[in-house]
DOROKOL-107920 format. One record per residue: residue in three letters; x, y, z of N, C-alpha, C, O in turn. Coordinates in pm, whole numbers, padded with zeros to 5 digits, always signed. Layout:
N
ALAXYZXYZXYZXYZ;...
This chain:
112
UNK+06945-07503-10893+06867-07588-10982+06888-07542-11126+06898-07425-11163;UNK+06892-07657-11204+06974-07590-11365+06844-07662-11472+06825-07781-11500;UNK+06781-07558-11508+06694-07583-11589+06776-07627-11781+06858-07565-11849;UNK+06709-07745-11803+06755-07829-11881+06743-07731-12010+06637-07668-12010;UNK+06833-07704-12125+06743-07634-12272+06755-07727-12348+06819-07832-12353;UNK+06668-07662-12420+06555-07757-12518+06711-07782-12661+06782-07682-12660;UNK+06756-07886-12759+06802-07947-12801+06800-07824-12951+06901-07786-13010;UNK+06676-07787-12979+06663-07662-13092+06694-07552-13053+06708-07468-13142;UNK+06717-07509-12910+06791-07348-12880+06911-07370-12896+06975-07279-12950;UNK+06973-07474-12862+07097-07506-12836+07178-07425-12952+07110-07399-13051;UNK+07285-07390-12955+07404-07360-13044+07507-07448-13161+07539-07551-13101;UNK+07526-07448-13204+07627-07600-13219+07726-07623-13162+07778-07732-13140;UNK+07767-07497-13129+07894-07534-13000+07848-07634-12874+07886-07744-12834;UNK+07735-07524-12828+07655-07644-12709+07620-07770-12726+07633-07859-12641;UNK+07560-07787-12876+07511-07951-12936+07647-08021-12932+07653-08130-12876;UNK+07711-07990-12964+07868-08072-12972+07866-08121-12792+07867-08236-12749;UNK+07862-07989-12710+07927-08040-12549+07847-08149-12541+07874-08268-12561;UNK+07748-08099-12510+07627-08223-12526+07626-08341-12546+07621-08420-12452;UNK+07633-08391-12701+07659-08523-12713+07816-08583-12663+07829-08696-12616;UNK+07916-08498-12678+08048-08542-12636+07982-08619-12455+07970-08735-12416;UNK+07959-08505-12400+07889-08501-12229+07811-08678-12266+07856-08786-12225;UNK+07700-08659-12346+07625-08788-12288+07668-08952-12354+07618-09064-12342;UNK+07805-08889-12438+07855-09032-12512+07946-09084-12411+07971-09205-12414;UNK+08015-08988-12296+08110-09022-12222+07998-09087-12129+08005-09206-12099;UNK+07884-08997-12081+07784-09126-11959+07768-09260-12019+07805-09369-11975;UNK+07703-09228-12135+07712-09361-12217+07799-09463-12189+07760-09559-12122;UNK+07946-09455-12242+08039-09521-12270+08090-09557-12057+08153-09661-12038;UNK+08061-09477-11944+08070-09510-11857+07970-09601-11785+08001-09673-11690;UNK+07815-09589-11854+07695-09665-11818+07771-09821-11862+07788-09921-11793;UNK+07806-09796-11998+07804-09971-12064+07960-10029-11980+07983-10150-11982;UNK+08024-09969-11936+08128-10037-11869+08079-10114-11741+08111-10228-11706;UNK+07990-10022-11678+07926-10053-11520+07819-10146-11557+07733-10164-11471;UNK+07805-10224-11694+07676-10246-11708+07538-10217-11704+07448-10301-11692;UNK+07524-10080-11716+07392-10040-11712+07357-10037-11781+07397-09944-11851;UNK+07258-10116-11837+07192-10179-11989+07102-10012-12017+07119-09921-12098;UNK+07042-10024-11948+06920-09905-11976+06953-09784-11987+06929-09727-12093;UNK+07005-09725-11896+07105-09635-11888+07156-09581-11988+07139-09463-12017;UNK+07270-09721-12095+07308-09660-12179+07244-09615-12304+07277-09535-12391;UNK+07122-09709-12282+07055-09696-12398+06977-09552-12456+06948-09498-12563;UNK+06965-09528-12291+06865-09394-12319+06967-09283-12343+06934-09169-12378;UNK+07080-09318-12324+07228-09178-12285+07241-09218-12475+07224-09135-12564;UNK+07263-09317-12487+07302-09323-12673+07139-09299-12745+07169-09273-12861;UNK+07012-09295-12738+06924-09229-12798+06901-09086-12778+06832-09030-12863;UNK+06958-09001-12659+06954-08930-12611+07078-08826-12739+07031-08729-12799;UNK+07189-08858-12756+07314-08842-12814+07261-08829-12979+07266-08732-13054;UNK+07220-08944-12998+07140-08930-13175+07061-08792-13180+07104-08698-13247;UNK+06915-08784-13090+06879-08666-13089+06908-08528-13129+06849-08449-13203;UNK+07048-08518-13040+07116-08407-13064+07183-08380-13165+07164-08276-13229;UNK+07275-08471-13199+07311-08526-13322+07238-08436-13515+07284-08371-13608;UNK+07112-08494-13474+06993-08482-13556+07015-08278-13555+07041-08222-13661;UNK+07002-08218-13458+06955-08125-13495+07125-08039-13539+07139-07917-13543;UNK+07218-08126-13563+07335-08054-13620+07325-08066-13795+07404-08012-13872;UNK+07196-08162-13839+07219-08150-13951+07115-08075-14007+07047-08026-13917;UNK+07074-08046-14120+07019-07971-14200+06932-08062-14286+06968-08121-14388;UNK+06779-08066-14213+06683-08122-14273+06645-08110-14417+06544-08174-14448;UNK+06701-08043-14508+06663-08017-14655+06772-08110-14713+06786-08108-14836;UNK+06848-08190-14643+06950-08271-14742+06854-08388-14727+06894-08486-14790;UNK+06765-08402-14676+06675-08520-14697+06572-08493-14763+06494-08403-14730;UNK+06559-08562-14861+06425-08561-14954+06322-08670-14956+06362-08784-14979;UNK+06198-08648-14935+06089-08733-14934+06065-08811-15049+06005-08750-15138;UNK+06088-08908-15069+06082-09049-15123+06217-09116-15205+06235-09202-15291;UNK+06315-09006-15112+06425-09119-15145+06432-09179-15048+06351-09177-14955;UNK+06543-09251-15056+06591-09425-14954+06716-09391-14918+06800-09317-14969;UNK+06717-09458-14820+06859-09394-14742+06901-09500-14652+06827-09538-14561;UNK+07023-09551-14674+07068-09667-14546+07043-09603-14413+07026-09482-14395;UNK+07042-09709-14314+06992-09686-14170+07151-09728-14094+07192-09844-14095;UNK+07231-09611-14028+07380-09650-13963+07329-09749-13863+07233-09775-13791;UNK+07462-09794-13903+07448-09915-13754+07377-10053-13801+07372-10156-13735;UNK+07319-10029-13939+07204-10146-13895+07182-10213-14049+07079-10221-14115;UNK+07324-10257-14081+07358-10313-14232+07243-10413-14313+07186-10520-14291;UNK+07249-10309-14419+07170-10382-14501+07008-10346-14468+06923-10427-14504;UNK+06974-10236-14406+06846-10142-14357+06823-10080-14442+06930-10048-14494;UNK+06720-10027-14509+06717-09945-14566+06547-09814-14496+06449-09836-14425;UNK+06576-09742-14538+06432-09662-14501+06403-09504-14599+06458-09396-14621;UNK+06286-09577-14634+06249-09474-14742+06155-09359-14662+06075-09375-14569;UNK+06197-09234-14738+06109-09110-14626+05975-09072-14700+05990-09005-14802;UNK+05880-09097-14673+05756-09000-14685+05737-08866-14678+05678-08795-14761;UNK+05801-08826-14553+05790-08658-14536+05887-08634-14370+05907-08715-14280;UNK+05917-08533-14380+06021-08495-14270+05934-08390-14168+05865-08296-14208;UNK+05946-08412-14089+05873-08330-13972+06013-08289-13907+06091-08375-13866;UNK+06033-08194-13902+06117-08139-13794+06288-08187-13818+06353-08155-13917;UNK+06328-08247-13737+06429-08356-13741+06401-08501-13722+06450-08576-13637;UNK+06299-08532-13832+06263-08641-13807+06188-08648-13935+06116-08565-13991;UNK+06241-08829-13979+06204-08847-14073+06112-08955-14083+06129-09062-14024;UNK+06021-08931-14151+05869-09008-14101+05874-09111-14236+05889-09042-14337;UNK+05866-09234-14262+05858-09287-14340+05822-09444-14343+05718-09476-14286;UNK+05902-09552-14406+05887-09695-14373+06016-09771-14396+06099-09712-14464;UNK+06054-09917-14341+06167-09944-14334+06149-10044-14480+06049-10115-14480;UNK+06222-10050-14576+06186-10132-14675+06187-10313-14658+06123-10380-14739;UNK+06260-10375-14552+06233-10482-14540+06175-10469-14369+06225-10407-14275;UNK+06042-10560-14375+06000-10519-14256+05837-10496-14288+05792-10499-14402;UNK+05760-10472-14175+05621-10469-14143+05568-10314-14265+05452-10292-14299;UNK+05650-10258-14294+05593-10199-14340+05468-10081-14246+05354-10053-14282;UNK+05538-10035-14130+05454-09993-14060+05518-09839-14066+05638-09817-14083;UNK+05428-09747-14052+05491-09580-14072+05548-09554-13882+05497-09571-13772;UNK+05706-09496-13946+05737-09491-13774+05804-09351-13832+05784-09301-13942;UNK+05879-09308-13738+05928-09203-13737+06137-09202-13672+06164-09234-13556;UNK+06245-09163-13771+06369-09150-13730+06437-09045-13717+06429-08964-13809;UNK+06518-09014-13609+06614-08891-13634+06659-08901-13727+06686-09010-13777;UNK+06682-08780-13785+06785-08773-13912+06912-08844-13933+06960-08912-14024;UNK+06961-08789-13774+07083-08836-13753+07153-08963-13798+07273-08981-13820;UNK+07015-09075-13811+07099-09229-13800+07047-09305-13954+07036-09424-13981;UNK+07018-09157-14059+07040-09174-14163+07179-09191-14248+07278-09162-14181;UNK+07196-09219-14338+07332-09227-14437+07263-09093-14557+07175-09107-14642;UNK+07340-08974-14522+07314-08856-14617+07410-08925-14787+07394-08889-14904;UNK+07480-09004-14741+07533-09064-14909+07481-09104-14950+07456-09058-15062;UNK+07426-09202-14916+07277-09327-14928+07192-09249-15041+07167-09276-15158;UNK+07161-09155-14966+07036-09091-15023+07033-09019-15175+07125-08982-15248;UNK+06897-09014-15190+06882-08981-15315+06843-09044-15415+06819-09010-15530;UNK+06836-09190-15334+06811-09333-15446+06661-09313-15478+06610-09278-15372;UNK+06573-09318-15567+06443-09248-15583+06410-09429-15636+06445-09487-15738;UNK+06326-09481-15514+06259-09621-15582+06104-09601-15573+06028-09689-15615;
């Protein structure tokens, strides 16, 4: 029995196997059609992702494009952890919370 480790012990060598490991389930879920599957194997992958970067390149109340999702934008309030707590600028305007990861570190810095 192989007890799972936690995503912050990890190494970066290990964070690398990791997401490589769950982009290949991924990319084998969405062939077989497994809608759900892949979804949770590619949120699963961001996660890890997240803790390869270095939470101080994000600063609280700049704006930062959202990958993947053109023309997004999301401004940060405050960063908890690997996670950036803020609001999406077009949109409900509701406080949610994103991995770092599926920020644009170029993006950033825009101070609105």
């Amino acid at each position: 029995m192989s007890t799972e480790k936690r995503y912050s012990t990890m190494s970066e060598y290990e964070l690398n196997q990791e997401i490589a490991t769950l982009k290949e389930k991924a990319r084998k879920a969405e062939q077989l059609g497994i809608v759900n599957e892949f979804a949770v194997l590619e949120r699963k992958a961001i996660m890890a992702q997240s803790y390869l970067l270095d939470p101080k390149k994000f600063e609280a109340g700049a704006v930062y494009a959202i990958k993947n999702d053109l023309g997004s934008y999301f401004k940060i309030d405050y960063l908890n952890g690997v996670f950036a707590w803020g609001y999406r600028l077009k949109g409900e305007r509701k406080l949610e919370a994103l991995p770092i990861s599926i920020l644009e570190v170029s993006s950033g810095g825009e101070q609105s």
